[in-house]
Structures are given as structure tokens and as C-alpha cells.
C-alpha positions as CSV (number, residue, x, y, z in Angstrom):
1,X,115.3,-64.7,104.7
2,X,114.4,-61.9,102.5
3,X,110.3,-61.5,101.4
4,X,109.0,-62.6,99.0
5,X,108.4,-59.8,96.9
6,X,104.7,-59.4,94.7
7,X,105.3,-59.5,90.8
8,X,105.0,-55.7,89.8
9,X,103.1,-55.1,86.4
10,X,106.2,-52.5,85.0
11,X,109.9,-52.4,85.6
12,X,111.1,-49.8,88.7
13,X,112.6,-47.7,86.4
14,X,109.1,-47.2,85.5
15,X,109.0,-46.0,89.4
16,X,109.1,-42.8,90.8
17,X,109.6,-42.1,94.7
18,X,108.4,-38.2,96.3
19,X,109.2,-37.3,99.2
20,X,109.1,-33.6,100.8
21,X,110.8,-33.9,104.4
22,X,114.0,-35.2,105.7
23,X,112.5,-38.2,107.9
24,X,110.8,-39.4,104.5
25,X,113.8,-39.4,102.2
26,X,115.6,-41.9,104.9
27,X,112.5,-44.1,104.0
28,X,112.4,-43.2,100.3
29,X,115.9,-44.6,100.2
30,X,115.0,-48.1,101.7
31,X,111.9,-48.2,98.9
32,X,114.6,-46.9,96.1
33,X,116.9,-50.0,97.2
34,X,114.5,-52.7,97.0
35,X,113.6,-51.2,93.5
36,X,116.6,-51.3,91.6
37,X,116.2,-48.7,88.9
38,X,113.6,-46.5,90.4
39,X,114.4,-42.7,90.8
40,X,114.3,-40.7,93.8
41,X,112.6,-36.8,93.2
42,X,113.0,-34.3,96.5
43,X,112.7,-30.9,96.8
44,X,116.1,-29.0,95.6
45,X,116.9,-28.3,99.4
46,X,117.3,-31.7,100.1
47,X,120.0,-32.8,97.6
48,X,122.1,-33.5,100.4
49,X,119.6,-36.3,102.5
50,X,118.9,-37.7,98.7
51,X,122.1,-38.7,97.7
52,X,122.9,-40.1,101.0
53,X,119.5,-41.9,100.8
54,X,119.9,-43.0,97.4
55,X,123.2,-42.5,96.0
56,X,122.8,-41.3,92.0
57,X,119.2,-42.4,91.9
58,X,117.5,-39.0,92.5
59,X,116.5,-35.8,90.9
60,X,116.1,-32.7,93.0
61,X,113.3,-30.4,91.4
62,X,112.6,-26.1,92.5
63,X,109.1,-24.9,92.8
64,X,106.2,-26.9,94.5
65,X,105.5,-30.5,94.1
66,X,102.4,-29.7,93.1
67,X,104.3,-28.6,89.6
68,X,105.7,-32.1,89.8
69,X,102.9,-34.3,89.0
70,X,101.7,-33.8,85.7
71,X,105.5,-34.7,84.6
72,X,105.4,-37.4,86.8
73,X,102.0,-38.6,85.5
74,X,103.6,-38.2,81.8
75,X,107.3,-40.2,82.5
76,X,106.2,-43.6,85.0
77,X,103.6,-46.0,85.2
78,X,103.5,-45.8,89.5
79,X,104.2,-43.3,91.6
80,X,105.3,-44.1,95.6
81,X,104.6,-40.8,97.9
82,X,105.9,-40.5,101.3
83,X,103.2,-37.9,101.6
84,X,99.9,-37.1,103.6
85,X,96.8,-39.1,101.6
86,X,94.7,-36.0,102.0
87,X,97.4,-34.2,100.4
88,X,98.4,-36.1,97.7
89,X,94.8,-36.7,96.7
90,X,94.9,-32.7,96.3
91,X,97.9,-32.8,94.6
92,X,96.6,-35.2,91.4
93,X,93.3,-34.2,91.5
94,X,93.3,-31.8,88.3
95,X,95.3,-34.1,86.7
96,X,93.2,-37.4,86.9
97,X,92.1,-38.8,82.7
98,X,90.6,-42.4,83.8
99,X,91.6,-45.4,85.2
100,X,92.6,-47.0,81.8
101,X,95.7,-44.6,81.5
102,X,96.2,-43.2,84.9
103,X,98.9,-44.4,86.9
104,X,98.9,-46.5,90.0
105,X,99.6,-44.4,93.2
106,X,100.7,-45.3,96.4
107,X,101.0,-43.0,99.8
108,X,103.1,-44.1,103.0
109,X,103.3,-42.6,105.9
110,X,106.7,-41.4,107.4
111,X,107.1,-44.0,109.9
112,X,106.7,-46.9,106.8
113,X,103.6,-48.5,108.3
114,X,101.0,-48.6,106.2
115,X,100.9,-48.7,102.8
116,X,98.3,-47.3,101.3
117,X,97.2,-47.9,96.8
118,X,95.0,-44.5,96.2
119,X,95.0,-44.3,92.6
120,X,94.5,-46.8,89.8
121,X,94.4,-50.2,91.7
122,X,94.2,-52.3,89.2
123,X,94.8,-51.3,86.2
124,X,97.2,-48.7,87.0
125,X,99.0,-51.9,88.8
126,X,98.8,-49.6,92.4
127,X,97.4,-52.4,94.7
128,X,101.0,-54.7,93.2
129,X,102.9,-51.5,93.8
130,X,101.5,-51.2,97.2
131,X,102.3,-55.2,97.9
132,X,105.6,-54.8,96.7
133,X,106.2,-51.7,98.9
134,X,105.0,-53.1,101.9
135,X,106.4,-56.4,101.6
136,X,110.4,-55.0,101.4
137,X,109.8,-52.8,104.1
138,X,107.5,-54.3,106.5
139,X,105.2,-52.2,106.3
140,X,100.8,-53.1,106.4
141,X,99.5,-53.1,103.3
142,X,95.9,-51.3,103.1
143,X,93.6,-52.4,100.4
144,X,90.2,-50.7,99.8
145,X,89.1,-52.6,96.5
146,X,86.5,-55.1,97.3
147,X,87.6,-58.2,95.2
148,X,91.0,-57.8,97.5
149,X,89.6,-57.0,100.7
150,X,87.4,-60.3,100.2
151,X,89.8,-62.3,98.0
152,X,87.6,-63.1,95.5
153,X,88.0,-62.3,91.6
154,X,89.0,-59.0,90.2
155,X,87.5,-59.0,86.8
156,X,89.7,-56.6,85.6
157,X,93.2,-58.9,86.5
158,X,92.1,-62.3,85.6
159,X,94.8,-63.7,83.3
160,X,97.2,-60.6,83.4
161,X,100.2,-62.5,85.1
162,X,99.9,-65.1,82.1
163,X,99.8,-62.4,79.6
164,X,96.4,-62.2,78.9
165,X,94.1,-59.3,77.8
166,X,90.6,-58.6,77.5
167,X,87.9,-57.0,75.4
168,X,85.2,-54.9,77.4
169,X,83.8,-51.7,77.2
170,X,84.2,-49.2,80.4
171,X,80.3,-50.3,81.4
172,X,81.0,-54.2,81.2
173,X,83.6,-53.9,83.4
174,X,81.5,-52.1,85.7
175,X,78.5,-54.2,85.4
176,X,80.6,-57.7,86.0
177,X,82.9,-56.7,88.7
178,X,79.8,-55.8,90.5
179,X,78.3,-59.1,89.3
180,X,81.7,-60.8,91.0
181,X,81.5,-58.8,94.3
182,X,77.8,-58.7,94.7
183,X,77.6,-62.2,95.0
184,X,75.5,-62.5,91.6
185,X,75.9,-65.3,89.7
186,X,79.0,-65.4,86.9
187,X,79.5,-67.4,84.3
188,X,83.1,-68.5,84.1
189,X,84.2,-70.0,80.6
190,X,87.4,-71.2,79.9
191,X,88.2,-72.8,76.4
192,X,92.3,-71.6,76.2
193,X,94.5,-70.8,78.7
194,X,96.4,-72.1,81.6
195,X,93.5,-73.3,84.1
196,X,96.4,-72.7,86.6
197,X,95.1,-68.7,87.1
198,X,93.2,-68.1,90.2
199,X,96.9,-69.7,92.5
200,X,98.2,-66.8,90.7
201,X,95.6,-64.5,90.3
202,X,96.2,-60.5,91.5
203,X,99.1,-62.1,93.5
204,X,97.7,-65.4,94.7
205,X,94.5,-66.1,96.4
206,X,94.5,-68.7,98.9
207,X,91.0,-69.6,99.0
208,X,88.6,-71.7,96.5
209,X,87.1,-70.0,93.7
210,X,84.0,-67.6,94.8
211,X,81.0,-69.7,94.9
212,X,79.3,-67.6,93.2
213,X,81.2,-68.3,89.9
214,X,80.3,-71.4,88.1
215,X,82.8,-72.9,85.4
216,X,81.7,-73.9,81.8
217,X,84.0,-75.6,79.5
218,X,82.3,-74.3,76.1
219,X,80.2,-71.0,76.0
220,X,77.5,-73.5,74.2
221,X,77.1,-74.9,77.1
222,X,75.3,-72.1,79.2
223,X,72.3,-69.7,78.6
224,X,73.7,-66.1,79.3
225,X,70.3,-65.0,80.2
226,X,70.5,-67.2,83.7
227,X,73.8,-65.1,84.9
228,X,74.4,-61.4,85.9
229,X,77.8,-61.6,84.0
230,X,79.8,-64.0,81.6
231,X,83.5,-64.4,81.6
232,X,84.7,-66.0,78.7
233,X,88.6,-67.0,78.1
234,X,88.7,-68.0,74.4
235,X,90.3,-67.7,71.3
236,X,86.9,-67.6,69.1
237,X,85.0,-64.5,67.9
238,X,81.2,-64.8,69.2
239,X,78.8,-65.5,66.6
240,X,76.6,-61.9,66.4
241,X,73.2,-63.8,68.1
242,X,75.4,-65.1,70.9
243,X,77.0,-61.3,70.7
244,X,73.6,-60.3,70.7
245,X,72.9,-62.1,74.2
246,X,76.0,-61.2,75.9
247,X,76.2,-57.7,74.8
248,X,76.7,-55.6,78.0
249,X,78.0,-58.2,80.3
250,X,80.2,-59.9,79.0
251,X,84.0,-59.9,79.3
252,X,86.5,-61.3,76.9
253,X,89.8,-62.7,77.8
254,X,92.7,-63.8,75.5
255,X,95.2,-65.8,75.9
256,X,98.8,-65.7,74.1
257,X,97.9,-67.9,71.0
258,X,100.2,-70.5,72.1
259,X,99.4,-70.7,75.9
């Protein structure tokens, strides 16, 4: 039976796949395969192991990879590395902008066992990339983030397979994903919206919700002041005194108008 593969946030031929030696091309082609559309880019040398690997779905490039990355960076939403982690954290170093825009990144080793989301987790969709990886090649998944590593809510992916967004500043997220993880309490306010998310939620969780969160149906119904953070899933505007009250840790989600 083939795995069951985690939903990916862009299309593989948003994908691109480095690898620099001969034993990590053989692997690069078993990622390539089980993303249909992603592209393949090996040192010029190694034209020969990259079209057996991955037959047309490679680009060969002269010079170092280092020269590589800022094109990269420019042309695909994730980036798979069959490289060293210490390396390729040297390698996209001077070309890091923020997590809003930066893609997700993902290392393997050359054996395919571990793989390993370094850049842009969440956002940057690198901890789906690194499921999805890891999941058609058997290999361990290794996730640092702490709403993962304890399956509880990531603040920054609730809603996002059901299409919804959210309004925060860079310091609200901050301030209410630590909120979720610290064990602080949360506010959780849902007035739209499947109430179907958390099954779903940053590729399923299996447990309850965090106990830490407590569920409103109406924002009316709470006093912000009593809670480290509020998470509100709504189609309304705040009223500027209840703006007033939230301002700074609060998050906003919305839902498709029709959902």
C-alpha cells in the first residue's frame, strides 16, 4: 500500500531538489518521482547520474551551489537538499528576508533517513514539505517547532487547509504562539468556519484540543483582559474599543465567505 502522503501547501513544480554527490542524486531521483513536476538541479559534471535519476526533470548548473540559491530562492516556494545541515545553513544565510516570504527548506541526509525542515516551517510550508518527503521515502521526519513536537496548535496554520487567512502583525504572532506553547491561557473564538479544523490541522493532530485553549462562540462572550492571547475566526470587523482591548494579542482568522 502506498503512504499516505501530507497535503503540501504549493504544487512540486513549485519544488526544487539539490544535490552535489553521486550517492545523493540516486536519492534525489526517488524524491523527484514521488513529486511529479519537481526539478532536479546537480552540478554540470553530473548530467549523466541526473538523467538517469530523473529522466528530463533536471537542470545541470557550472560554478558553486552557493551561486545557486539566490535563483533558487527567486523561482520555488521549497527547496529539498541532499546536503550537510551545517552547510546548507551556510549556503542561505546571506540570502535570508523573513519568514513571511522565505521559502521552506528541507535537508536529507544521503542515506534518506532523516528528514530534517530548517527553514521557514510554517509559513514557508517546510515542516509539510519535510512530511511529504519523509513519508514517500521512509525516511524520519525531524521536527524542531514546538507546537509540532508537542502536537498542540500552531497559531500561524490554524485554518490554512480550509483556505483561511489571518490578520496579525509580526509581534502578535509572536506574542500568541508563545501564549499557545507556554501553556497560557488562549481564547479560542469561532463565529464562521468549518469547526472541523483541529482533525485537520498542520496535517492532523490526534489528540484533544490543548487544554489550555478555551472555546467561545461569540467574542462578546469573553473579557480579553483574562487571557494571554485571543484567537478569533470571524467574518466581523472588531468594533475600535474591543480593537482597543485586543490590540497586540490578538489574531484574526477568515474564512472563505461561503465556508
Amino acid at each position: 500500500m502506498s503512504p499516505v502522503l501530507p497535503a503540501l501547501p504549493f504544487g512540486p513544480e513549485r519544488i526544487a531538489v539539490v544535490s552535489i554527490t553521486r550517492h545523493g542524486i540516486a536519492l534525489a531521483g526517488r524524491i523527484v518521482a514521488a513529486l511529479p513536476g519537481a526539478t532536479l538541479f546537480v552540478p554540470e559534471k553530473f548530467a549523466a547520474e541526473a538523467e538517469a535519476a530523473a529522466p528530463g526533470a533536471w537542470q545541470g548548473y557550472a560554478g558553486k551551489t552557493g551561486e545557486q540559491i539566490p535563483i533558487l530562492f527567486s523561482r520555488y516556494d521549497g527547496i529539498v537538499a541532499i546536503i550537510s545541515l551545517g552547510a546548507m545553513v551556510r549556503l542561505v544565510a546571506p540570502h535570508l528576508q523573513n519568514k513571511e516570504s522565505d521559502p521552506g527548506v528541507v535537508v536529507l541526509d544521503e542515506a534518506g533517513l532523516f528528514s530534517i525542515p530548517m527553514l521557514s516551517g510554517h509559513l514557508g510550508g517546510g515542516n509539510a514539505l519535510a512530511g511529504h518527503v519523509a513519508a514517500a521515502i521512509g525516511a524520519t521526519q525531524v521536527l524542531t517547532t514546538a507546537s509540532d513536537a508537542r502536537q498542540t496548535l500552531a497559531v500561524d496554520l490554524l485554518g490554512r487547509e480550509l483556505g483561511w487567512t489571518f490578520e496579525a502583525s509580526h509581534d502578535e504572532l509572536v506574542r500568541t504562539s508563545a501564549a499557545v506553547v507556554n501553556d497560557d491561557p488562549v481564547a479560542l473564538v469561532q463565529e464562521a468556519g468549518s469547526p472541523d479544523w483541529w482533525p485537520r490541522h498542520a496535517n492532523g493532530r490526534t489528540g484533544p484540543l490543548p487544554a489550555n485553549l478555551r472555546r467561545f462562540a461569540r467574542i462578546e462572550d469573553l473579557r480579553p483582559e483574562d487571557f494571554a492571547a485571543v484567537l478569533w475566526i470571524t467574518h466581523r470587523q472588531p468594533e475600535p474599543e474591543l480593537a482597543a482591548r485586543l490590540a497586540g494579542k490578538r489574531v484574526i482568522y477568515r474564512p472563505p465567505v461561503d465556508a
